[in-house]
C-alpha positions, 0 to 999 in steps of 0.5 A, spaced: 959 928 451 955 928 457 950 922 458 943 922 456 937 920 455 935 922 449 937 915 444 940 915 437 937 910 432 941 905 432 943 903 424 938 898 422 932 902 426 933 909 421 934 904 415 928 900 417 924 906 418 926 910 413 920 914 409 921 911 401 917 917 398 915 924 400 908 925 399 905 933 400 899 934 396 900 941 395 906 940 391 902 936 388 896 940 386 902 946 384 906 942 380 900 939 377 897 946 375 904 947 372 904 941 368 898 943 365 898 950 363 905 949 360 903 943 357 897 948 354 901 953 352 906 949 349 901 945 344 898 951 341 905 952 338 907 946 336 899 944 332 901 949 328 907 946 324 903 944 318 908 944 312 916 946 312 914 954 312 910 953 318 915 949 322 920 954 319 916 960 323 915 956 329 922 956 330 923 963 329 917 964 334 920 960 340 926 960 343 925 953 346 923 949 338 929 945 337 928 943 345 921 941 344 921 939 337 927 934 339 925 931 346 917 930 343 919 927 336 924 923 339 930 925 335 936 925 339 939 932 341 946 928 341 946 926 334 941 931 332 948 936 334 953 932 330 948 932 323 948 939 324 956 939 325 956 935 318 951 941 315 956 946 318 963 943 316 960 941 308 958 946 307 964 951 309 961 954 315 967 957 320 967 950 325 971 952 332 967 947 337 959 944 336 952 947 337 948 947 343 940 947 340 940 953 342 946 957 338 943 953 332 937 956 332 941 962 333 946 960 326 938 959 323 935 966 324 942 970 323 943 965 316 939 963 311 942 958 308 944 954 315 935 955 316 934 952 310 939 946 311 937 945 318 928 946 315 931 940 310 934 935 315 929 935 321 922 937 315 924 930 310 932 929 312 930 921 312 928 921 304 934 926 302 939 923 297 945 927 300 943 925 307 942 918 306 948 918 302 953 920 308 948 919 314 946 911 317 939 909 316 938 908 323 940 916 325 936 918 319 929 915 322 926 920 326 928 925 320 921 926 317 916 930 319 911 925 317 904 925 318 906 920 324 911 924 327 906 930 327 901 927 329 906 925 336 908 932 336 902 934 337 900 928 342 897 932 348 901 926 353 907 926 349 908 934 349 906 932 358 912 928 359 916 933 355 913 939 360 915 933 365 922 932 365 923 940 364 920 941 370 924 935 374 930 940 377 923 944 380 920 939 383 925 936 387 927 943 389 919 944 391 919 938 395 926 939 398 923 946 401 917 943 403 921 937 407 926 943 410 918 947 412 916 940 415 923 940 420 923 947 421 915 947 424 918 941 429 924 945 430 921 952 432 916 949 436 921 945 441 926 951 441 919 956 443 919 951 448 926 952 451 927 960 449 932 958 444 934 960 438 936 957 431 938 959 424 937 956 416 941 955 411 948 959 414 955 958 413 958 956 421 966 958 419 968 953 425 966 947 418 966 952 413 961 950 410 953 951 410 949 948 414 941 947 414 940 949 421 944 951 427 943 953 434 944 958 436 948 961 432 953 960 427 959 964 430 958 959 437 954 953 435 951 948 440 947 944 435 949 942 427 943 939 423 944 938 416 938 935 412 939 930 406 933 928 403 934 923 396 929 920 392 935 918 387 942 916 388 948 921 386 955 923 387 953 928 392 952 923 397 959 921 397 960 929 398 955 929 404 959 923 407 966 927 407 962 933 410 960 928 415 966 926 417 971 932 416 964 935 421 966 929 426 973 931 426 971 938 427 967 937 432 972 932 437 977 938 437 971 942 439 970 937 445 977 937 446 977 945 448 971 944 453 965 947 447 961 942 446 957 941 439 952 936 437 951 933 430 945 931 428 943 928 421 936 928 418 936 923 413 930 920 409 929 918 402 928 911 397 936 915 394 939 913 400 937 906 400 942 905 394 948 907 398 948 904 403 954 905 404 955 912 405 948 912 409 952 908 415 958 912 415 954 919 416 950 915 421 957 913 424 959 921 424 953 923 428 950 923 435 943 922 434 939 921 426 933 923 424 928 921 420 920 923 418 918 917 423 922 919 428 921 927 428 920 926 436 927 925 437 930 932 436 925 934 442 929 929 446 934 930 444 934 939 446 931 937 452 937 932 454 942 938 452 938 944 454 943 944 460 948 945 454 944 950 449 
C-alpha cells in the first residue's frame, strides 16, 4: 500500500477512545413514547382480571396473555411449560413435543378441559391438593392469583419493564441504524467532497458477504467499511473477527494482482471492551479503525487514497 498521510489508531488509542454508550435523544423520546402507549395498552387488559372467569376471558381476548401474565407475575415460562406438560401427560392429552406459551393457548381455546386445567394452575395451583401432590412447593409459589399477585400484574412499573424487555431487539436496532446514519452523514460529505460515490448495506461478491459501506462499487471495490457498534458481549464478535480475517486475506490477494482495496472498521461500544481479544484481531486486520471520536479520521483517510479511488 502506498505511503500516507493518514495514520491508523494505534490499539491502546481506539481502546481508550472508545465511546462506552451511545446516546441519540430522539431515540430516546421514541422508544419512550412507545414504552408508554404499549405499557397503557397492556394494563387496561390485565386490571380486568378480577376472578377465574375473567382471567379466563383475558386469555381469550390476547394473543399475548400467557407472555405477559408469566413475565409480570414472575412465573417462570420454563417451569410453567413442564406443569402444563405434566397436565397434558396425566391427562391423557397426545404428547409429541412440549408447548410454547403461544401453542398453549392455542390447546386452551380449542379445549375446554385443557382451559380448565391450565385457569386452575395459574388461578390458585399453589393451594390445589393435586398439584401440591406432585408438584414442589418451591415452583408452586407463584401459582396463585392472589391479591398480591394481582396487585403486581397490575403495577404500572412492573407491566413497564415487562414492555421493556420486549421492546429490547427494537431499540438496539433503533440505535444501530441511528449509528449507521451518523456515519453515512460523515461519509457523504467526504465523498461530495471528491465526487465519489458509495453503497450501503450490499453484498461485494469479492468477500462474499455484506458490507456496511463500499466505494464505489460493489463489483470493484476501493473502500470496504464494515461498522460494529456493541453495548453487550455476544458470539457474533467472534463472527465478526473471522469475517476480518477471511477480508484481510482477501484483500492481500487483491494486492497481489495490483487492485488495491482499503479495509476500514468502525468499532465502538462498552460490548467490545469485554472481548478484547477480538477487538485487537480486527484491529490487526484492518488498515485504518475508526471510532465516534476519531470520525475525522475517514476524511483522512479518502483524502490520502483519493489518487487510488
Amino acid at each position: 500500500m502506498a505511503e500516507t498521510k493518514a495514520k491508523k489508531l494505534s490499539y491502546d488509542e481506539m481502546f481508550n477512545s472508545t465511546t462506552m454508550f451511545y446516546i441519540n435523544d430522539s431515540c430516546e423520546e421514541s422508544i419512550r413514547k412507545t414504552i408508554d402507549a404499549q405499557t397503557a395498552d397492556i394494563l387496561v387488559g390485565l386490571k380486568t382480571i378480577t376472578s377465574k372467569e375473567t382471567l379466563k376471558q383475558y386469555i381469550i381476548d390476547h394473543k399475548d396473555s400467557l407472555d405477559r401474565l408469566t413475565s409480570v407475575a414472575e412465573i417462570s415460562e420454563e417451569r410453567f411449560k413442564r406443569m402444563v406438560s405434566m397436565i397434558r401427560k396425566d391427562r391423557g392429552f397426545v404428547f409429541a413435543t412440549e408447548w410454547g406459551l403461544s401453542k398453549i393457548r392455542s390447546a386452551m381455546m380449542e379445549s375446554p378441559a385443557m382451559m380448565e386445567s391450565v385457569l386452575n394452575l395459574i388461578w390458585d395451583g399453589k393451594h390445589d391438593p393435586k398439584m401440591q401432590a406432585c408438584i414442589p412447593p418451591f415452583y408452586l409459589e407463584n401459582m396463585a392469583m392472589d391479591d398480591s399477585t394481582l396487585a403486581k400484574i397490575q403495577d404500572e412499573g412492573s407491566v413497564r419493564q415487562l414492555v421493556k424487555r420486549g421492546l429490547e431487539g427494537t431499540y438496539s436496532n433503533m440505535i444501530g441504524d441511528a449509528i449507521l446514519a451518523d456515519i453515512e452523514k460523515e461519509l457523504k460529505r467526504v465523498c461530495a467532497k471528491h465526487g465519489l460515490e458509495y453503497q450501503k448495506n450490499v453484498r461485494v461478491p469479492k468477500l462474499d458477504r455484506a458490507v456496511s459501506f463500499v466505494l464505489e462499487s460493489p463489483a470493484k471495490p476501493k473502500l470496504i467499511l464494515d461498522v460494529s457498534y456493541s453495548v453487550t458481549t455476544s458470539s457474533s464478535q467472534g463472527s465478526k473477527k473471522e469475517a476480518a480475517r477471511k477480508t484481510e486475506a482477501v484483500i492481500k490477494a487483491e494486492r497481489d494482482a495490483g487492485n488495491n482495496i482499503i479495509f476500514v472498521n468502525f468499532l465502538d461500544g462498552a460490548g467490545w471492551i469485554g472481548r478484547q481479544a477480538d477487538l485487537r484481531e480486527i484491529h490487526r486486520c484492518s488498515d485504518y479503525v475508526l471510532n465516534f471520536q476519531n470520525m475525522g479520521l475517514l476524511e483522512d483517510i479518502i483524502d490520502a487514497h483519493i489518487d487510488e479511488l
